[in-house]
N, C-alpha and C positions, 0 to 999 in steps of 0.2 A: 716280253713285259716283266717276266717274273725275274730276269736276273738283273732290269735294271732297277727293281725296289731293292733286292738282294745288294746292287751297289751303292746305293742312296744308303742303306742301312746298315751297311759294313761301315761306311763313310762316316755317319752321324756319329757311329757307337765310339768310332777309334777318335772323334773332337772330340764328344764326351766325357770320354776315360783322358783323355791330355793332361798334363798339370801344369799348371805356370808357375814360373820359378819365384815368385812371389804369391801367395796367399790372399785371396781376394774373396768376396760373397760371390754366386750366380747369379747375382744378377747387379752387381756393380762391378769398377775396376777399381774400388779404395783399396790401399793397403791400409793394415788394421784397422780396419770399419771407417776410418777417417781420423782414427784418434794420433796426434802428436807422439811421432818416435822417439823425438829429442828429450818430452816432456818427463820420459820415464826417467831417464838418466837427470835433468836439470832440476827436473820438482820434484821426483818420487813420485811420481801418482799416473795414475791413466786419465790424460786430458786431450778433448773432442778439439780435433784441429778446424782450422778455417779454410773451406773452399780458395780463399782470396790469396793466402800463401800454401799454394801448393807448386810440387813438381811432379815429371813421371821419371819414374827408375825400374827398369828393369821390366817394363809391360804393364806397370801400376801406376797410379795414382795417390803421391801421397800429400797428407793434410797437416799443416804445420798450426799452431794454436799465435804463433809471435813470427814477425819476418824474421826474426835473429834468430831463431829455428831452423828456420827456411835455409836460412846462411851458411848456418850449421851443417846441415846433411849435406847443402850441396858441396862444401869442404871435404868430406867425411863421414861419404852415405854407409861404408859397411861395419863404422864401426858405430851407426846410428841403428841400422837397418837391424831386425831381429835374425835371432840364426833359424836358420832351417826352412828361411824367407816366409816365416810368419806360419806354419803351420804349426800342429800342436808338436811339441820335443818330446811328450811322455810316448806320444803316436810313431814316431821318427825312431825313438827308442826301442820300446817293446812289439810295436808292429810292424817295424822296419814299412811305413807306409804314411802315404799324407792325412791328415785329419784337419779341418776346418780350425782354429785355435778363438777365445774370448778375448778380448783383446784388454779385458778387463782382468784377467787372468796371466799374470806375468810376473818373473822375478830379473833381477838382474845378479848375475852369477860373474865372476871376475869380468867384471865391466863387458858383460856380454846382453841381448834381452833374449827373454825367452817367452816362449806363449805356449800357452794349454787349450786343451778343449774345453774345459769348466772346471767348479769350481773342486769337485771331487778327485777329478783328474788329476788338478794342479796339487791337490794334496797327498795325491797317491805318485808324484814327480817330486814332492817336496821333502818325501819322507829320505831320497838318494839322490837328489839333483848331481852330483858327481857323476856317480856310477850311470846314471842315466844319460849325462852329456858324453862320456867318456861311448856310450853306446851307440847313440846317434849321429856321432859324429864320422863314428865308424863304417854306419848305414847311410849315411846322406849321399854318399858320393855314387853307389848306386843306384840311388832315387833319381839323382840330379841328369844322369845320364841323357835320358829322355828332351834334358829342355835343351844340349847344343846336337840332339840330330834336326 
């Protein structure tokens, strides 16, 4: 009996620890909380997309605010999609590791998005956002490894 909790529990621990190649809450599949990826690039702003235009990309769910949104990503989901699939960049950078990102917290850097853990975070990424993508970009591909085994 003892070594089949030991497998139950080896088991749960290594879902657990998994990461998806997109950035989601635990207990939803939105990508960025639901908020419009397009909208950052079209409006400037971080705007709450609509259940009604949405798609799934990449093992997520995303929420568009306009069907021409909608349109949009499905044309030209990676140049909509945020880098480092929506976790925090400053996280990516200096921890070489995932972190949860606000989805309210985002800059766009040569037509790229990016997202932070909050609001301190984003200012402690904004002081060398360069230096900082130049760093994570470096580290993602290790990170990334994980999601084609």
């Amino acid at each position: 009996m003892k070594w089949l909790i030991s497998i139950c529990l080896t088991c749960f621990s290594m879902i657990a620890l998994a990461q998806a190649p997109i950035s989601t809450s635990f207990f939803s599949n939105k990508a960025l909380d639901g908020y419009d990826t397009v909208a950052y690039f079209t409006q400037g702003q971080a705007i709450k997309g609509n259940p009604e235009w949405s798609t799934n990309y990449k093992g997520a769910e995303w929420h568009f605010s306009k069907v021409e949104h909608l349109q949009m990503f499905l044309k030209e989901p990676e140049k909509y999609a945020p880098q480092y699939g929506g976790y925090c960049a400053w996280g990516v950078s200096t921890k070489s590791d995932f972190a949860p990102s606000d989805a309210t917290q985002w800059a766009i850097i040569k037509d790229k998005l990016y997202l932070n853990y909050n609001e301190k975070v984003k200012q402690r990424w904004s002081e060398n956002p360069l230096k900082h993508i130049q760093i994570a970009d470096e580290n993602w591909p290790a990170l990334t490894r994980e999601f084609s085994e």
